[in-house]
C-alpha positions as CSV (number, residue, x, y, z in Angstrom):
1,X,-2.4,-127.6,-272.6
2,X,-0.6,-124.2,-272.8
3,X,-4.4,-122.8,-272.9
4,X,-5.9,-124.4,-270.0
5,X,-2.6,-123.7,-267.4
6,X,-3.1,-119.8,-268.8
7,X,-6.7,-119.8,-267.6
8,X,-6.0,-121.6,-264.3
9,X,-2.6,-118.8,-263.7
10,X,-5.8,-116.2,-264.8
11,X,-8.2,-117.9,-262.2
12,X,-5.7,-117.9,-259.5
13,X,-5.2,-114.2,-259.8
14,X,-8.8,-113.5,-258.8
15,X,-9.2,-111.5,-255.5
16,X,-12.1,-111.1,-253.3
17,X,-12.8,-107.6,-254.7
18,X,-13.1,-109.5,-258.4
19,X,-15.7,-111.8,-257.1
20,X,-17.7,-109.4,-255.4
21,X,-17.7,-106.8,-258.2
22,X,-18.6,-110.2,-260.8
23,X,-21.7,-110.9,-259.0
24,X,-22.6,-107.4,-257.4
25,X,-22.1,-108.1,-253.8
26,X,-20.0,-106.8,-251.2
27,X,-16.5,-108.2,-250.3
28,X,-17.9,-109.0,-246.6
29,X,-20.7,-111.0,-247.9
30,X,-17.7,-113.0,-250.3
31,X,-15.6,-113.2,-247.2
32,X,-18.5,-114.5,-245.1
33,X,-19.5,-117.0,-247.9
34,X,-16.1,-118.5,-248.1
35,X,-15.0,-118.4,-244.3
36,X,-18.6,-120.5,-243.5
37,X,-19.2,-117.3,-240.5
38,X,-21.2,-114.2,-240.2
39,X,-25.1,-113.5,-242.0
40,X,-25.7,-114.7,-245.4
41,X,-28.6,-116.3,-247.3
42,X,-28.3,-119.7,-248.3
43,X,-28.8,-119.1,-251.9
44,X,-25.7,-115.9,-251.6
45,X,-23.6,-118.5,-250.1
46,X,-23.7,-121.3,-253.1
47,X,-24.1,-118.9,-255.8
48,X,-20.8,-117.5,-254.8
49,X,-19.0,-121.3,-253.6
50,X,-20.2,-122.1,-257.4
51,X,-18.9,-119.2,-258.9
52,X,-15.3,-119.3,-256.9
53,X,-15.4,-123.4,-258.0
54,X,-15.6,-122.8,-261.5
55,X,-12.8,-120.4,-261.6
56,X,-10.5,-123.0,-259.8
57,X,-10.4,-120.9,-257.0
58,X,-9.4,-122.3,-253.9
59,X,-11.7,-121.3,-251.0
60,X,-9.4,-122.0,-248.0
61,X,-6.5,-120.7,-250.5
62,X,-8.9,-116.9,-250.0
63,X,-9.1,-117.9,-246.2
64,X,-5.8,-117.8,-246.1
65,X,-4.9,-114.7,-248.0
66,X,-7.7,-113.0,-246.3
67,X,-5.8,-113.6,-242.5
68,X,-3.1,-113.0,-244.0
69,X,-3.7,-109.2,-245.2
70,X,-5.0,-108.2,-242.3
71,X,-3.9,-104.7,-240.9
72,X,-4.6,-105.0,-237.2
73,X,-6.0,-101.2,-237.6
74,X,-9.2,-100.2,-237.1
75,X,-10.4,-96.7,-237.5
76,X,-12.5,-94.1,-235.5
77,X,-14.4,-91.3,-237.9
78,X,-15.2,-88.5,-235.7
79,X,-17.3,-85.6,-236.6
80,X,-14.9,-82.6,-237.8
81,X,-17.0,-80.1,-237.6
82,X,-16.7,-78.3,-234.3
83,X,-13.7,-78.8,-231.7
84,X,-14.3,-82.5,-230.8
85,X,-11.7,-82.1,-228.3
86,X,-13.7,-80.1,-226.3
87,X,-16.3,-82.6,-226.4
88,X,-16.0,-85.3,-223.2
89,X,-18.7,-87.4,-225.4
90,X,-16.2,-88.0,-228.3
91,X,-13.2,-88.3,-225.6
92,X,-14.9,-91.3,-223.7
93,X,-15.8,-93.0,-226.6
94,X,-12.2,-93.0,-227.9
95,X,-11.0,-94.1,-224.6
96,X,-13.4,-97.2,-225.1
97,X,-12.6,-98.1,-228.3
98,X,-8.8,-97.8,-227.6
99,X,-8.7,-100.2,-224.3
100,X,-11.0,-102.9,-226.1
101,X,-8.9,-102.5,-229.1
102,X,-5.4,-103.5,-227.4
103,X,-6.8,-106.1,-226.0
104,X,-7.5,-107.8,-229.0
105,X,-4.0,-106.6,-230.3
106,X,-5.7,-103.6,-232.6
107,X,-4.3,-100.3,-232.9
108,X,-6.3,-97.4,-233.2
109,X,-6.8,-94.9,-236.5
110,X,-8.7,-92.0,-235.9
111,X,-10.0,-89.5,-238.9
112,X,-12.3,-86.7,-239.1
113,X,-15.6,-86.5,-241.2
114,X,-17.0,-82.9,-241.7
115,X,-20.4,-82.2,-243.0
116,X,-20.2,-84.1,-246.4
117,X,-16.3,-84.7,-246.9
118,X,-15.4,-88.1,-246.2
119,X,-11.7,-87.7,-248.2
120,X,-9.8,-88.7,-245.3
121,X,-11.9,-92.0,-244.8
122,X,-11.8,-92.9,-248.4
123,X,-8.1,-92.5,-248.4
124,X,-7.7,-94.8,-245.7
125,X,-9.9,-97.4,-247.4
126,X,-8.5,-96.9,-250.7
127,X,-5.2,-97.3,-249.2
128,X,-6.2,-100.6,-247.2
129,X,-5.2,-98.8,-243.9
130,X,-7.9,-100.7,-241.8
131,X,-9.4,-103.9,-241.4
132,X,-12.6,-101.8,-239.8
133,X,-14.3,-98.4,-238.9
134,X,-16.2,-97.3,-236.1
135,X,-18.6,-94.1,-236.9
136,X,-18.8,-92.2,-233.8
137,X,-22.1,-89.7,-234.8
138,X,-25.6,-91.1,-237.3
139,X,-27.0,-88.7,-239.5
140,X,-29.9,-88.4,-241.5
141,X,-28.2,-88.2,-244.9
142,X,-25.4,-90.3,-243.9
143,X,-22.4,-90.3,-246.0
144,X,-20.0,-92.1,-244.6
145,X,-22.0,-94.8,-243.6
146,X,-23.4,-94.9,-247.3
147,X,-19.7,-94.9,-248.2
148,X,-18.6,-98.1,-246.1
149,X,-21.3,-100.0,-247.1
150,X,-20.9,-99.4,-250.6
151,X,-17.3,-100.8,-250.5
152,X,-18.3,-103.6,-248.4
153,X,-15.9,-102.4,-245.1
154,X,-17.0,-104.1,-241.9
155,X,-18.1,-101.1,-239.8
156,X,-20.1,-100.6,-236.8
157,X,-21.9,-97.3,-235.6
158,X,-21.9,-95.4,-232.4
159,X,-25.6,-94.5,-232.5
160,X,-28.8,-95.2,-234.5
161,X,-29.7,-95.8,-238.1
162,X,-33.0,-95.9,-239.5
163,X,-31.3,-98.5,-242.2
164,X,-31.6,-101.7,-240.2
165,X,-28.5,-103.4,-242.2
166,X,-26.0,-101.2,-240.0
167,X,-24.5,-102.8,-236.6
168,X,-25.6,-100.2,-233.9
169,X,-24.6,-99.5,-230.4
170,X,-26.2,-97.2,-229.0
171,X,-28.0,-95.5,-225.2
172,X,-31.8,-95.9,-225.2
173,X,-32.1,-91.9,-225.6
174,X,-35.9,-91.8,-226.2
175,X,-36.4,-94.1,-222.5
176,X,-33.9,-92.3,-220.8
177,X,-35.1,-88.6,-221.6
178,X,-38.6,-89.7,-221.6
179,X,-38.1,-90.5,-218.0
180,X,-35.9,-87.0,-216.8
181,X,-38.6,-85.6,-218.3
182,X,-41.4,-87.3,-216.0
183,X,-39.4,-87.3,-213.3
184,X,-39.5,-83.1,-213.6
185,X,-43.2,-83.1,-214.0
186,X,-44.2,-85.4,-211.0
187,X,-41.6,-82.2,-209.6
188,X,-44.1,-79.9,-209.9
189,X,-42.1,-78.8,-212.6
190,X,-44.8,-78.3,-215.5
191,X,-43.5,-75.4,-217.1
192,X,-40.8,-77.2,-219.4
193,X,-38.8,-75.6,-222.0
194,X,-36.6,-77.0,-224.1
195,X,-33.3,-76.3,-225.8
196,X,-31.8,-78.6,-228.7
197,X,-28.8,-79.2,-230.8
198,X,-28.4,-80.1,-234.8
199,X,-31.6,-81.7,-235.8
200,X,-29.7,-83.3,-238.6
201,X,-28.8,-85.9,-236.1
202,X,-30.6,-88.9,-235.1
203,X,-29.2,-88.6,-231.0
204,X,-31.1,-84.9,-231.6
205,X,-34.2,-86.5,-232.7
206,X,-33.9,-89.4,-230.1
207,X,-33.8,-86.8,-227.3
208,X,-36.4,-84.5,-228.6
209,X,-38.7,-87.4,-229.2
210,X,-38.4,-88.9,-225.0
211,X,-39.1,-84.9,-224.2
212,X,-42.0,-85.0,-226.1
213,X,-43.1,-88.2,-225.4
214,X,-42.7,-87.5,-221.6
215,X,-45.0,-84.1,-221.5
216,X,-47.8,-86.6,-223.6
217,X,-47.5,-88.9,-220.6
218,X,-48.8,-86.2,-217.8
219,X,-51.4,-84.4,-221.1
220,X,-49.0,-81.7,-221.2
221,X,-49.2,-79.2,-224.8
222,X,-46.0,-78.3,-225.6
223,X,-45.4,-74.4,-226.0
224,X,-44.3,-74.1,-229.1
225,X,-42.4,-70.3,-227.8
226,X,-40.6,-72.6,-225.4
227,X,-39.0,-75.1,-227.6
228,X,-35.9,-74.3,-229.7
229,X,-34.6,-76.1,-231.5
230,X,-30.6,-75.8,-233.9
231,X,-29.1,-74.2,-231.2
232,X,-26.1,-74.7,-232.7
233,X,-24.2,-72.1,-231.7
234,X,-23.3,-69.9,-228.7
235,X,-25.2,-66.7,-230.3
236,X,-28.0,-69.5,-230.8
237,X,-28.1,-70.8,-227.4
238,X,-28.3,-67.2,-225.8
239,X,-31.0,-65.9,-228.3
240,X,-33.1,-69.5,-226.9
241,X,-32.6,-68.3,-223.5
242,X,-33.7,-64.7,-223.8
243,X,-36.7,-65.9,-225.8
244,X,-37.6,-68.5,-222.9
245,X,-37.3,-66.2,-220.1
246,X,-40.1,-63.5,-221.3
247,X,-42.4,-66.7,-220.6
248,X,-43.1,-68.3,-216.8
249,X,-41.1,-71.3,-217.0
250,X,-40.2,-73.8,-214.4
251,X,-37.7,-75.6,-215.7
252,X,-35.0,-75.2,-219.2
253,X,-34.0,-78.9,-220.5
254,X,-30.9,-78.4,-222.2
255,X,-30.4,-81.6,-225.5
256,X,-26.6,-81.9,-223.6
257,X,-23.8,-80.8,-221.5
258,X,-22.6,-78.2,-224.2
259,X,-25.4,-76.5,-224.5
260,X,-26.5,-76.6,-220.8
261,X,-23.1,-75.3,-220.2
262,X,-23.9,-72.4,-222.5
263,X,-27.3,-71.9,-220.5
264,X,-25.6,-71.6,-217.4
265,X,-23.3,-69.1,-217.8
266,X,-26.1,-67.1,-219.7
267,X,-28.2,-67.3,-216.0
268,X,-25.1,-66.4,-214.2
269,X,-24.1,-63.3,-216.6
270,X,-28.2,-62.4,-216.3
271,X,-28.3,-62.7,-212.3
272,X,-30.6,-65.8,-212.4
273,X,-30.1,-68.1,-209.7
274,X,-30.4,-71.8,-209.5
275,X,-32.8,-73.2,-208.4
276,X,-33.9,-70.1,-206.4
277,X,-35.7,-68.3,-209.9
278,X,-35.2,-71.3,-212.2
279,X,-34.7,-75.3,-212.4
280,X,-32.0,-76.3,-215.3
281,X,-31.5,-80.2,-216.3
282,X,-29.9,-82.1,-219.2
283,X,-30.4,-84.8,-221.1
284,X,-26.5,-85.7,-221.3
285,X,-24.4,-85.6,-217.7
286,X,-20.4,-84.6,-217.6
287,X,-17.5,-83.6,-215.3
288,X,-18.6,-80.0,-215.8
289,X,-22.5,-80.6,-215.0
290,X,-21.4,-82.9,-211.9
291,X,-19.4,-80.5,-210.7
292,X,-21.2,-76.8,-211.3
293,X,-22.2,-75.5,-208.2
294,X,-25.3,-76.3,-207.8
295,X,-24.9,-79.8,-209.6
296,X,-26.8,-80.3,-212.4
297,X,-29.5,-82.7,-213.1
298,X,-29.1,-84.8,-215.5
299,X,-29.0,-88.6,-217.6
300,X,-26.0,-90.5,-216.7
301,X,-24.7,-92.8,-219.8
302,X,-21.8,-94.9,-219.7
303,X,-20.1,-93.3,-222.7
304,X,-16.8,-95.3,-222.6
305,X,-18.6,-98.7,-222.1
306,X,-20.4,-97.2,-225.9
307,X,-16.5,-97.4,-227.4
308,X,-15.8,-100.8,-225.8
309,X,-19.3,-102.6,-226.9
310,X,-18.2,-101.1,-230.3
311,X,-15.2,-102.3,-231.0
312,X,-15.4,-105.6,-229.4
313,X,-18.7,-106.0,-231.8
314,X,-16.6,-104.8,-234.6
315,X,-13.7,-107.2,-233.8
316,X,-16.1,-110.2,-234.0
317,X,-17.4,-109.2,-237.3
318,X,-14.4,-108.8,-239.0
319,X,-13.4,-112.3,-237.6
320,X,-16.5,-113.5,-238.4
321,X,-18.9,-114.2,-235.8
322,X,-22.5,-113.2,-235.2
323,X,-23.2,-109.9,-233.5
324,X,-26.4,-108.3,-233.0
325,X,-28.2,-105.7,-235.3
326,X,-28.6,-103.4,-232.4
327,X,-27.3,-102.9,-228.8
328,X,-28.9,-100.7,-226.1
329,X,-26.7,-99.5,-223.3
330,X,-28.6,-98.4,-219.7
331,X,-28.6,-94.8,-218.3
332,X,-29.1,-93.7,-215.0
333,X,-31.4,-90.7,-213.8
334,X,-29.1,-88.0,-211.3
335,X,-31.1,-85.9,-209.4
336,X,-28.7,-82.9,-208.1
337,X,-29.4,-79.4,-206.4
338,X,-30.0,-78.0,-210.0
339,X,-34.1,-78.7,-209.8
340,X,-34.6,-79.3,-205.8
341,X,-37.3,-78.1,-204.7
342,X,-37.6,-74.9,-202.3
């Protein structure tokens, strides 16, 4: 008798992490199995009811515990590698995610990730600070997303993912700069060049791809002497736009706001006006764009409605309803002064 009560005190002790490590799945899939809500095989699903039954494990008893430990925190990873509050993108998104998160009665954690050291999110994870993460940039190598998964954290990602098992929200990039760049063309505006950011990251390759894609449209061969591409930093951007300029060009199409912000004050410093002697657009619009004078031409995205759609997909998900694999916000196209015509 004194036997059997030991291994039911044992059983009761189990925790979602036990189960999950005993039959190598994540704790969202055991969580998803016992509350009945979210994606899960069949098969998953009984495999883990039967396993949780034969330890005399309650599953509404888990239910319970699992509402109960909740931290009402979820956190926001952005990228710590350059000044991020200089960055209207990052700030926007953060607004989002803050005004959908009090409304579902979350407050908001925010953390840096820079280049491969993700120490401050495994702290908070390790230290059960959150019940969720939001990643606010998709790499190619992506650790922290590697990271979550591994440890079975619901998490959602501001961008896209080539791994089709991470919740995206994202702006259709390739559509949206596809179309700038026709819209330049059918401009008379042939003579494109092209500056770009980190090619590391997917929103890099996104925007590249629409550019390219929209020259192929109108059988346009890209000039390989006026694409550059890592212009990472300010000496970057200024070699880019002394190499373009010893070439007839029509037009520079910055990746986004930073970098066109860079370009401009390169023209100005060099005596180039615009549009007079050159056309400038870019594939990402801001305060700063809208208001140079002349305005700048450029995709409009609704960057805080990115942050909302996040966190209200992540808040579902972590109370267990269906969300989709992948959301696509709209853009808008803003013609300004920047490339009008003489």
């Amino acid at each position: 008798m004194e036997e059997n009560t030991n291994k039911r005190s044992q059983a009761h002790s189990i925790t979602i992490g036990d189960i999950a490590r005993e039959l190598g799945c994540s704790k969202t899939t055991v969580s998803r199995a016992i509350s009945g809500k979210g994606r899960i095989g069949k098969e998953t699903r009984e495999r883990i009811l039967s396993y949780i039954e034969e330890c005399e494990y309650k599953p509404n008893v888990i239910a319970k515990s699992l509402a109960k430990s909740k931290t009402y925190n979820f956190a926001v990873v952005l990228p710590g590698d350059q000044d991020v509050a200089e960055i209207p993108f990052f700030q926007n998104c953060l607004l989002g995610v803050c005004e959908m998160a009090a409304g579902v009665d979350y407050d908001v954690i925010v953390t840096t990730v820079e280049n491969d050291d993700i120490s401050r999110l495994v702290k908070l994870v390790q230290n059960h600070k959150v019940d969720g993460v939001i990643l606010t940039r998709s790499l190619l190598h992506d650790e922290p997303a590697e990271y979550l998964k591994k440890e079975g954290i619901p998490f959602v990602m501001i961008g896209s993912s080539e791994d089709k098992s991470i919740i995206q929200i994202d702006n259709h990039h390739i559509e949206a700069c596809k179309e700038l760049t026709n819209v330049l063309i059918m401009q008379n505006l042939k003579k494109l060049a092209f500056i770009g950011g980190n090619s590391n990251h997917i929103v890099s390759q996104k925007r590249y791809q629409g550019f390219m894609e929209g020259l192929a449209a109108f059988d346009i061969e890209p000039n390989k002497e006026l694409i550059h591409l890592d212009a990472t930093t300010k000496v970057l951007v200024d070699k880019a736009v002394t190499e373009i300029l010893k070439h007839p060009v029509d037009c520079i199409v910055c990746m986004d706001d930073v970098i066109c912000g860079q370009v401009l004050l390169d023209l100005e410093e060099k005596d180039i006006k615009i549009p007079d002697d050159i056309k400038v657009a870019s594939f990402y619009d801001s305060f700063s764009l809208a208001s140079h004078n002349p305005a700048i031409t450029a995709v409009k995205f609704k960057v805080k409605d990115l942050g909302i759609t996040a966190c209200r997909i992540l808040n579902d998900i972590v109370n267990g309803r269906e969300v989709a694999s992948r959301t696509l916000l709209g853009y808008e196209i803003a013609l300004k002064a920047s490339t009008k015509r003489k």
